[in-house]
N, C-alpha and C positions, 0 to 999 in steps of 0.2 A: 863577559860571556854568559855568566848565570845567571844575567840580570834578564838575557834577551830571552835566556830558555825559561826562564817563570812564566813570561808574559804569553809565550808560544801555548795553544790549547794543547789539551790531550792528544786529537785526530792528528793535528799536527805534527809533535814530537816524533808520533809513530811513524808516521809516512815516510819523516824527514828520515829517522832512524835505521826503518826497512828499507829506505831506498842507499843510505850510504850500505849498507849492510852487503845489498847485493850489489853495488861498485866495486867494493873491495873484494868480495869472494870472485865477480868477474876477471879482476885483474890478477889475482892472486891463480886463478884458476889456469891461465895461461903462463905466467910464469913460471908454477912450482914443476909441468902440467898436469893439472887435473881436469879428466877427459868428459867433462858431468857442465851441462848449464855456460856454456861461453854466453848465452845471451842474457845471462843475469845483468849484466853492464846495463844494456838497453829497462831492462824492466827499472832495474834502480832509479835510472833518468827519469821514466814516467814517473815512480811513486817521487820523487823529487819535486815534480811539476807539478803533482797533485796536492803535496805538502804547500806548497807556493797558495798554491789556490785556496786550501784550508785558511793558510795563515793572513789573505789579501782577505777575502769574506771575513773572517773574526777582525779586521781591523776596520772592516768597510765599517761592520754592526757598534764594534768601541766609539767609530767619531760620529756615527747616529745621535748613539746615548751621550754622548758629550757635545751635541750639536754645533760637529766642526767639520769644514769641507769633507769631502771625502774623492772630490772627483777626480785629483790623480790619482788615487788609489781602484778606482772603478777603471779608468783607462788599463792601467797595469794591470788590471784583473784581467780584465778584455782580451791582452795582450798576451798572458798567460794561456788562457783559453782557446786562443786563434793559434797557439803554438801544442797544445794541447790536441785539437781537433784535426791540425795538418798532422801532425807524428799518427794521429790513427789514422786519420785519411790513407796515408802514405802506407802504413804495415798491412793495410788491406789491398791497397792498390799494384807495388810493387813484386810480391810475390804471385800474382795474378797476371804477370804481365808475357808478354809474347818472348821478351829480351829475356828475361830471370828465367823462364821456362828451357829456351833455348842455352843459357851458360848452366842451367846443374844440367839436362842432356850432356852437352858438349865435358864437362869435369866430372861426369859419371862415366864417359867411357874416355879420360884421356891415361894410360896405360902410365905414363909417369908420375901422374900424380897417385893414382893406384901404388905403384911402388912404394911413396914416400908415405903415403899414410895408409896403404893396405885397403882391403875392401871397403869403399864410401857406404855409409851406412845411412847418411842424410843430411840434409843442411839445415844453416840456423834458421830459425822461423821468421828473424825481422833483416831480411839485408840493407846495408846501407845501400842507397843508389841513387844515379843523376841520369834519368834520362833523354835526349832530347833528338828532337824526331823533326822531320819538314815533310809535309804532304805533298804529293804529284796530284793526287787525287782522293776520293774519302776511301781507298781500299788499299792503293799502292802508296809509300810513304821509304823511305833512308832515314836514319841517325845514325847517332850513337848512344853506347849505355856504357856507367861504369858503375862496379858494385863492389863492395867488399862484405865478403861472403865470409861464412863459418864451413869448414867441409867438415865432417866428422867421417873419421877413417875408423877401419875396426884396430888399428896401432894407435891412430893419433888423432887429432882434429890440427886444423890450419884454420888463418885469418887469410884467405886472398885478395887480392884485389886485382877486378878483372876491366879488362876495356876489351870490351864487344864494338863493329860498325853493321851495318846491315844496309846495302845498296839497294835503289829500284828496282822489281821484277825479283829479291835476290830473300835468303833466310837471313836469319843474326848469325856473325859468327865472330871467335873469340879470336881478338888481335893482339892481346899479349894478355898475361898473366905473373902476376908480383907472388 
């Protein structure tokens, strides 16, 4: 194990480091509860991904200088990247969305979840989500969406997970709640 950490750069180390760093205070931060950063989890995976990409580039450049294949290591780079580009694509897209917009309306005013974790103060910034939609037409459209949200209560914060449907002619609205 400390043969692999020498060989790893600087940039590396670090990313790999701050990225377990904020895995663990995510998880640890719902367990103990502590009511501060639930989306440390998600940031950790990026800087993970990022460390990945560090450490595939310094190895791309080592088989240059040792004039030896490199091209799995360029695929996997590639691979990295295209997993890389979708995760932002996605944190931009999915909080934007008509569904994500319509379930914090709908769990901002649902009076029982107010109970359980007191005044909603806001949601996490990256939701998971799967949305899938069929067109009638380019305006009118049906799916469904499912998310797992962060709610942050002025008591508590929760991890939900929501399944929304939204019918032709009709708004999204939330069909069960975990």
């Amino acid at each position: 194990m400390i043969k692999i950490l020498k060989k790893l750069s600087l940039l590396t180390k670090w990313t790999i480091g701050i990225g377990l760093i904020h895995i663990l205070y995510g998880y640890a931060a719902r367990i103990i509860p502590i009511n501060f950063f639930w989306e440390s989890i998600y940031v950790g995976f990026f800087f993970l991904i990022i460390g990945a990409v560090s450490h595939l580039v310094t190895m791309i450049k080592s088989r240059k200088k040792n004039k030896q294949n490199a091209i799995g290591v360029k695929i996997a780079l590639g691979f990295v990247i295209f997993l890389l580009a979708t995760q932002v694509f996605m944190s931009f897209m999915i909080p934007n969305s008509e569904a994500y917009s319509a379930a914090k309306k709908e769990l901002s005013e649902n009076p029982l979840l107010q109970k359980d974790v007191g005044k909603i103060t806001g949601f996490g910034f990256i939701p998971i989500a799967q949305l899938l939609t069929t067109a009638k037409d380019p305006i009118d459209y049906s799916g469904d969406a499912y998310f797992n949200i962060i709610v942050k209560g002025s008591k508590k914060y929760v991890f939900l997970s929501v399944t929304m449907h939204k019918n032709y002619g009709e708004e999204w609205k939330i069909i069960e709640m975990d």
